[in-house]
C-alpha positions as CSV (number, residue, x, y, z in Angstrom):
1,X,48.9,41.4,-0.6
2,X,47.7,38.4,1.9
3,X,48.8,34.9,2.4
4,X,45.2,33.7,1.5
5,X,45.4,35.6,-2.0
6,X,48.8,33.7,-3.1
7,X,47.1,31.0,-1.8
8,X,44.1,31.3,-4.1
9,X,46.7,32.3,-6.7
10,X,48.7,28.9,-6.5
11,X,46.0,27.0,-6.7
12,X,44.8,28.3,-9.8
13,X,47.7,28.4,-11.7
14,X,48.2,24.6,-10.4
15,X,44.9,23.4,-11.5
16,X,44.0,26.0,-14.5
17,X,40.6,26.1,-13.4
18,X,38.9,28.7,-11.0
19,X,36.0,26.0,-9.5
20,X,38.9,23.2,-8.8
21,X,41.0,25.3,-7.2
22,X,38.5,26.9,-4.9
23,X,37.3,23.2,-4.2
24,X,41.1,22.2,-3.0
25,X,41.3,25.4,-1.1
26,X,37.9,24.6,0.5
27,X,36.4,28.3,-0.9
28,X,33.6,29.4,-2.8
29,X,34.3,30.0,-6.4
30,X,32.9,33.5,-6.4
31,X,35.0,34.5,-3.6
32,X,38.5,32.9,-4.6
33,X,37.8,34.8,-8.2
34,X,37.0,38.2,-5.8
35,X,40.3,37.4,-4.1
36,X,42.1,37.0,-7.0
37,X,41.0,40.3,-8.8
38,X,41.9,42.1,-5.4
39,X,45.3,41.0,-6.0
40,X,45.2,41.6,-9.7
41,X,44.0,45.4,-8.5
42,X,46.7,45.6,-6.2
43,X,49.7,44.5,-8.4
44,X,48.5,46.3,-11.1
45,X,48.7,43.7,-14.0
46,X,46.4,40.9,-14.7
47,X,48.0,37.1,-13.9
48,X,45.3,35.3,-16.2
49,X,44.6,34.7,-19.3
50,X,40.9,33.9,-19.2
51,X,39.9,32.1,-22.3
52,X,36.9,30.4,-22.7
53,X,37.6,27.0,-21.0
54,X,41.7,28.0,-21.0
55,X,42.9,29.6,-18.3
56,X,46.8,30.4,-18.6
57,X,49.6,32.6,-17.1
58,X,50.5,36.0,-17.5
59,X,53.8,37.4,-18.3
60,X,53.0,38.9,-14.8
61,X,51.5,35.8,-13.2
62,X,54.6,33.6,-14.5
63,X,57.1,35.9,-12.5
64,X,54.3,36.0,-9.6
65,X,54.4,32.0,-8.9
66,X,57.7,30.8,-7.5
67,X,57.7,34.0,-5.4
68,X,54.4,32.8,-4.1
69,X,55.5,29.0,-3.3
70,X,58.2,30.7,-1.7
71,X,56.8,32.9,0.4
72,X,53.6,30.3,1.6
73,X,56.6,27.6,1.9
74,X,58.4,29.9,4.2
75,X,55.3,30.8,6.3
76,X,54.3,27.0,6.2
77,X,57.9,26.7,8.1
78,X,57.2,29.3,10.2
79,X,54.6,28.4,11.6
80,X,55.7,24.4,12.3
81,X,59.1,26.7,14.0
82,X,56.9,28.3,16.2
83,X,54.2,25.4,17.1
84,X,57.4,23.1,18.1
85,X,57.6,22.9,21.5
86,X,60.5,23.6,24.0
87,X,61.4,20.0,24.7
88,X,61.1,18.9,20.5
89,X,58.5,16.7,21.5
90,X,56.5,17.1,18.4
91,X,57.0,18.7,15.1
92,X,58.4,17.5,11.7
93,X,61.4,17.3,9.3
94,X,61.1,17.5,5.5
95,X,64.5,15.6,4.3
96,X,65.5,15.0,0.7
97,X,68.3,12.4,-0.3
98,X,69.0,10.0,-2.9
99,X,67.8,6.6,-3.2
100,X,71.3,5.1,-2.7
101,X,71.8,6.9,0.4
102,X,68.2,6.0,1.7
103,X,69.2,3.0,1.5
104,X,72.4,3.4,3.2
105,X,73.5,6.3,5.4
106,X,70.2,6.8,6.4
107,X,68.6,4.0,8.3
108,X,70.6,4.1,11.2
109,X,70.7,7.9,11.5
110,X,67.1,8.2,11.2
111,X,66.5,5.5,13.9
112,X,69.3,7.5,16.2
113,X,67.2,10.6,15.7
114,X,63.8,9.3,15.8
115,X,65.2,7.3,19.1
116,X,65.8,11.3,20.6
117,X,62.8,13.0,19.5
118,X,59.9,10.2,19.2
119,X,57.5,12.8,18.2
120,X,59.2,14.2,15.3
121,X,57.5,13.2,12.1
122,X,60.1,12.1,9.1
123,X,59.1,13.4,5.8
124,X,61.2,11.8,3.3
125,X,61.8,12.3,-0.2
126,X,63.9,10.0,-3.2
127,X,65.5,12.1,-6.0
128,X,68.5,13.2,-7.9
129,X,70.5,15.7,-6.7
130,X,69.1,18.4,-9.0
131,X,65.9,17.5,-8.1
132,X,66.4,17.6,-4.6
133,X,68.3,21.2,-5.0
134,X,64.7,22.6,-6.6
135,X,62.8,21.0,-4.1
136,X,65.0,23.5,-1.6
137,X,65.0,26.7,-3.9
138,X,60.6,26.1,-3.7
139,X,60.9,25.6,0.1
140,X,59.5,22.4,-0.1
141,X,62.3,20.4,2.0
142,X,64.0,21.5,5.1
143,X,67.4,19.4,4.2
144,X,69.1,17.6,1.4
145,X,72.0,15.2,1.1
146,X,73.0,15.9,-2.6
147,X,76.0,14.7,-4.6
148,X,78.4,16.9,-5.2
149,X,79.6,18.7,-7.6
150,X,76.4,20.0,-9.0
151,X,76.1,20.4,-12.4
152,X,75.1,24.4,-12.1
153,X,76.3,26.8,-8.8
154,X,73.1,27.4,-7.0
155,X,73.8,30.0,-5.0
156,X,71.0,30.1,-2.6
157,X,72.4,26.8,-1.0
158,X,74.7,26.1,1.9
159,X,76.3,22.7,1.3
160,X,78.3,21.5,3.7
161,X,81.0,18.3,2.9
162,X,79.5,15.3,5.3
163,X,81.2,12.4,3.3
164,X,83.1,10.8,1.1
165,X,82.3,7.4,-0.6
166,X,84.1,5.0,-2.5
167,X,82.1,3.4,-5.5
168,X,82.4,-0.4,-6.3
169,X,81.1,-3.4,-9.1
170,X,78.8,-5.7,-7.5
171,X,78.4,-9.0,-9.6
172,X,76.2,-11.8,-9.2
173,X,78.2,-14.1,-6.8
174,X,77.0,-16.9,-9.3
175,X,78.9,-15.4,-12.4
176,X,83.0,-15.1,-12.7
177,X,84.0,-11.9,-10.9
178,X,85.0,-9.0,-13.1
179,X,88.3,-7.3,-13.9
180,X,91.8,-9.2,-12.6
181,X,93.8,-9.1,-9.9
182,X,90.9,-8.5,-7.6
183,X,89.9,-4.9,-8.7
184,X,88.3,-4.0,-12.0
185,X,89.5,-0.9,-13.8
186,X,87.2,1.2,-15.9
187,X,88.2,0.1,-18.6
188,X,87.7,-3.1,-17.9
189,X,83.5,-2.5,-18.0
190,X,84.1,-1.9,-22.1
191,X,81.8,-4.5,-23.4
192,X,80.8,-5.8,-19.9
193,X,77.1,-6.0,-19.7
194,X,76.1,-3.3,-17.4
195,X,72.5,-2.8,-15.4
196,X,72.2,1.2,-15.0
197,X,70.3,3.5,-13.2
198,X,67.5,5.9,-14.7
199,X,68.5,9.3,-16.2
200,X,68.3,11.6,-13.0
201,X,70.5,9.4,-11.1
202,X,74.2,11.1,-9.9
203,X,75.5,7.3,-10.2
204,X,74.5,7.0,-13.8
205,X,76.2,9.9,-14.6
206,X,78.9,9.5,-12.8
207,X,79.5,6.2,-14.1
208,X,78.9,7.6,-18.2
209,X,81.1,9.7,-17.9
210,X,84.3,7.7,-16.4
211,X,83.5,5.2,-19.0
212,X,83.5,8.1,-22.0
213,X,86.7,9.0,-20.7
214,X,88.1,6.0,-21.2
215,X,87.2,6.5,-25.0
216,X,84.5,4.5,-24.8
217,X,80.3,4.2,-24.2
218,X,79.1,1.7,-22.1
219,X,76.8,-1.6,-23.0
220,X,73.8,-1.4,-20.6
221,X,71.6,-4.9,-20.3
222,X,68.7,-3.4,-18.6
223,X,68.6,0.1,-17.7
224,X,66.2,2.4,-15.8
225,X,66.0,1.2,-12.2
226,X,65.6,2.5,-8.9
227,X,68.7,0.8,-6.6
228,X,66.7,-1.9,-5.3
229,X,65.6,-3.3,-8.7
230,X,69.6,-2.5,-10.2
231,X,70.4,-4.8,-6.8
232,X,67.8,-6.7,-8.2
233,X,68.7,-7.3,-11.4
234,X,72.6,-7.8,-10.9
235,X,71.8,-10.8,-8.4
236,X,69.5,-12.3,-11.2
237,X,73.0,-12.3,-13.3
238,X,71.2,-9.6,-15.7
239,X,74.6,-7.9,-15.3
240,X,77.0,-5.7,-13.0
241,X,76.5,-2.3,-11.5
242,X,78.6,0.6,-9.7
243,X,77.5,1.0,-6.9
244,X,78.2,3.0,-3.5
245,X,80.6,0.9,-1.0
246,X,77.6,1.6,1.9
247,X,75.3,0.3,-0.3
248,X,77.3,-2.6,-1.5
249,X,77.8,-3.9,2.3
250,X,74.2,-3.8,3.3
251,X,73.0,-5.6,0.2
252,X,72.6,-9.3,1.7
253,X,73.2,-12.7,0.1
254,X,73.5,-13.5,-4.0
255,X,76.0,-10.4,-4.9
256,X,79.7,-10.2,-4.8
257,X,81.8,-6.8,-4.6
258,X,84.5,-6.0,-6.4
259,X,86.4,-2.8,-5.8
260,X,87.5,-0.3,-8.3
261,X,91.2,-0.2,-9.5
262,X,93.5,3.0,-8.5
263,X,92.3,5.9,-8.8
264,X,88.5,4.7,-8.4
265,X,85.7,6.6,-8.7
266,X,84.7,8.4,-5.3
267,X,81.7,10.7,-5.1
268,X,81.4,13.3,-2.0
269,X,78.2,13.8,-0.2
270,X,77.1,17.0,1.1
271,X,74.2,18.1,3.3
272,X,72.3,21.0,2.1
273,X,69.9,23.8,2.9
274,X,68.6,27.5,2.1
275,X,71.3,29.9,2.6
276,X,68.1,32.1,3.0
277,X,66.1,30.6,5.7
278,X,67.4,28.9,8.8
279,X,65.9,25.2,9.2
280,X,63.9,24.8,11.7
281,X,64.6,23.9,15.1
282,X,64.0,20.3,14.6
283,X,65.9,19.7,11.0
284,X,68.7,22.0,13.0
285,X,68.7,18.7,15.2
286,X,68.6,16.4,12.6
287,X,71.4,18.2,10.9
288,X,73.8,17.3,14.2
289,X,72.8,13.8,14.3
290,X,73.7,13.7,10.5
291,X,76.7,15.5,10.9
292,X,78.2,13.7,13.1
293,X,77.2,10.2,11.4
294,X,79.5,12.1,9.0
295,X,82.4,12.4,11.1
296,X,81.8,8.7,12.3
């Protein structure tokens, strides 16, 4: 079994089509479709389905294809591990988060690390936590700050505790703040109109569910945002929003913050990886600088 035979293999099962995927793997047709009955030969079982017009997976080549991103992810990672040089002066980092901390833990952090290693390429990608945790299982991301605790164990993870957040209402400072006293209680957002976050989102859920255990569903006014539009939306006087405390202090003029009565709502953040697969050098190095933003 070679790499350049999953490889053929991936891109067919991506694209369904045998000419496609020899065109994004830069091959002839005739020889990706050798390659692929070599490893059909060698595995014993055919991974197609070759219809007229319909190509689809086997029972065989469904069990074959996370394997396969696996194993080229993993070799994709070796080979960036071995290419880095010595000193870290070039190389990459593939780092998942969610939008609420992009916006922000990681500004700083990234500018810290980038300040250290210049030639260190950032490769960063938004999502939920669940998301992010299949981006890692595929070995398509190096590192993950995820909200814990995930819905389903994932054993194949390390997760290590970097932080733990306080959530908080942010208002538009035009409208009368919410709640009394100067904190606003769950209970308190029953009929409040609220701007929520798209399904995916830890804060949405987060958020449904302390209301529902109040004994109640909450009213959303528009709902589907990323957190710059929810930002967005609140400071038009659409309505209010939870929020993270980190986020709520970097969001600029037109918003108020309110925080949450005793007990709150708190959410932890944890950094993440394969338990399988070291990082490589450089994401080791971003992990430190991360770590220690943690500690901060």
């Amino acid at each position: 079994m070679q790499f350049q035979q999953l490889m053929y293999f991936v891109a067919v099962a991506e694209t369904r089509h045998f000419t496609r995927a020899a065109e994004e793997v830069h091959v002839s047709q005739p020889s990706l479709s050798q390659q692929i009955r070599a490893l059909e030969s060698e595995l014993g079982a055919e991974l197609f389905s070759r219809a007229r017009g319909n190509i689809t997976l086997t029972d065989a080549g469904e069990a074959l294809l996370p394997l396969a991103r696996r194993i080229l992810a993993d070799a994709d990672t070796a080979r960036h591990e071995v290419q880095e040089l010595a000193q870290l002066r070039r190389g990459r980092v593939r780092l998942g988060a969610t939008p609420s901390l992009c916006t922000g833990l990681l500004p700083e952090v990234l500018r810290a690390f980038h300040d250290r290693h210049p030639g260190i390429r950032l490769l960063l990608e938004e999502g939920g936590s669940l998301d992010l945790v299949r981006e890692l299982a595929r070995g398509a991301l190096d590192l993950a700050l995820i909200v814990l605790p995930l819905p389903a164990a994932s054993p194949a993870l390390t997760a290590v505790e970097l932080l733990q957040e306080d959530l908080v209402v942010v208002s538009s400072a035009q409208a009368p703040r919410p709640g009394r006293g100067g904190s606003v209680r769950i209970a308190d957002l029953q009929g409040e109109p609220l701007v929520m976050f798209r399904h995916g989102y830890d804060l949405r859920e987060l958020t449904v569910a302390a209301c529902r255990a109040e004994g109640f569903e909450p009213s959303f006014t528009v709902e589907g945002g990323e957190m710059d539009a929810v930002l967005g939306f609140v400071r038009a006087g659409l309505g209010i929003a939870v929020v993270p405390s980190m986020v709520a202090g970097r969001s600029g003029h037109g918003l108020r913050t309110t925080p949450l009565a005793r007990p709150g709502l708190r959410r932890t953040i944890a950094l993440a990886h394969r338990s399988d697969v070291a990082p490589p050098r450089a994401a080791r190095e971003l992990q430190k600088v991360l770590l220690a933003a943690g500690r901060a």
